[in-house]
Residue, then its C-alpha position, 0 to 999 in steps of 0.5 A: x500500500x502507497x504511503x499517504x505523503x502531502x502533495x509538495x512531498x509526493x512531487x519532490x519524490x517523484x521528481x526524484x525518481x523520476x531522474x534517477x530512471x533517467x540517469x540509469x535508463x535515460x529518457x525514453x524509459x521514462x514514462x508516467x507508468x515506469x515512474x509509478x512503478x518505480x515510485x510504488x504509486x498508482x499510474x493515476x497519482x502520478x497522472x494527477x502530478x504531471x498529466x503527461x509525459x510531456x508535462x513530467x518532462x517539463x518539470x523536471x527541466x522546471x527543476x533543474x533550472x530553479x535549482x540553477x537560478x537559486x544557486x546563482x541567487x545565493x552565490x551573488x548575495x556575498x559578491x561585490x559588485x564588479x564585473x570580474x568577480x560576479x563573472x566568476x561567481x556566475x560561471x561556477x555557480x552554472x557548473x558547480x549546478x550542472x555537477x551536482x544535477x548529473x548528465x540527465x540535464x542534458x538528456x532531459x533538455x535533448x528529450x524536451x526539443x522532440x514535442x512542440x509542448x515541451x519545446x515551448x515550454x523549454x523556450x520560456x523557461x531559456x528566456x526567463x533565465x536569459x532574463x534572470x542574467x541580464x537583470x544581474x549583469x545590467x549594472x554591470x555594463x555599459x551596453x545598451x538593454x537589447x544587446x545585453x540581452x542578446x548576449x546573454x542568449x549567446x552566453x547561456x548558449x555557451x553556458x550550455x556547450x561549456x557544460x556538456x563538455x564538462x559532463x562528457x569528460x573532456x573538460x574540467x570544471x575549472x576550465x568550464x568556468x574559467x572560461x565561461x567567466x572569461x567569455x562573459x567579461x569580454x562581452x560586456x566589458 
């Protein structure tokens, strides 16, 4: 028998599980069925969480995005405001983000371009934390709104290539975020 647990609570364990299916199985294995199965709940709770795959999928990326945004949050809460030091912070702030998440970050994010659903809601959720780096980076330079914010979409990009390399071996973290932080005060320097 399921063990009643409050709603938030059931959530986070799903979410949970659901990215362990994913780090051990990767993302086509999981579906609302596994999950539950996985989760020793019935098909119907985990129905009531997420409505579909496709909505599943979403939050887990919803997730790990939140978790990035917080951690970058926290980090700026003690770091002077100059340029070369919130650069830095920024940049192993992202990777020590994408460490502690594991390699299903990229699957997860892969698996969301497959469903115009998803792919929406994988758009707004890049362009809010697009939106998250220029509003910290904007006392910082110089550079008119608009051209910040399109190089903060080209600097999430790189954020995103760094990161991948990062979780494939053939860079290290320190040199992931060396030169993310270096990237990012050419750019607005």
């Amino acid at each position: 028998m399921t063990k009643k647990m409050p709603r938030a609570e059931r959530r986070a364990q799903l979410l949970e599980t659901a990215r362990a299916i994913v780090r051990e199985e990767g993302t086509d294995a999981l579906t609302l069925g596994a999950l539950a199965g996985r989760a020793g709940v019935s098909k119907p709770i985990t129905y009531s969480h997420f409505n579909s795959r496709s909505g599943l999928m979403i939050a887990l990326y919803k997730e790990i995005m939140d978790q990035q945004v917080e951690a970058l949050a926290s980090a700026l809460e003690e770091t002077p405001p100059q340029l070369e030091e919130v650069a830095r912070v920024a940049a192993v702030a992202y990777m020590q983000c994408s460490t502690a998440v594991g390699p299903e970050w990229h699957a997860i994010a892969a698996a969301l371009r497959g469903d115009a659903l998803m792919d929406t809601a994988q758009q707004e959720m890049i362009r809010g934390h697009i939106a998250f780096y220029a509003e910290i980076l904007a006392p910082l330079s110089s550079l008119p709104p608009e051209t910040l914010r399109r190089r903060c979409v080209g600097l999430i990009g790189a954020a995103e290539a760094l990161s991948d390399e990062m979780a494939r071996g053939t860079i290290t973290k320190d040199e992931a975020a060396d030169d993310l932080a270096a990237l990012i005060v050419r750019w607005l320097d």
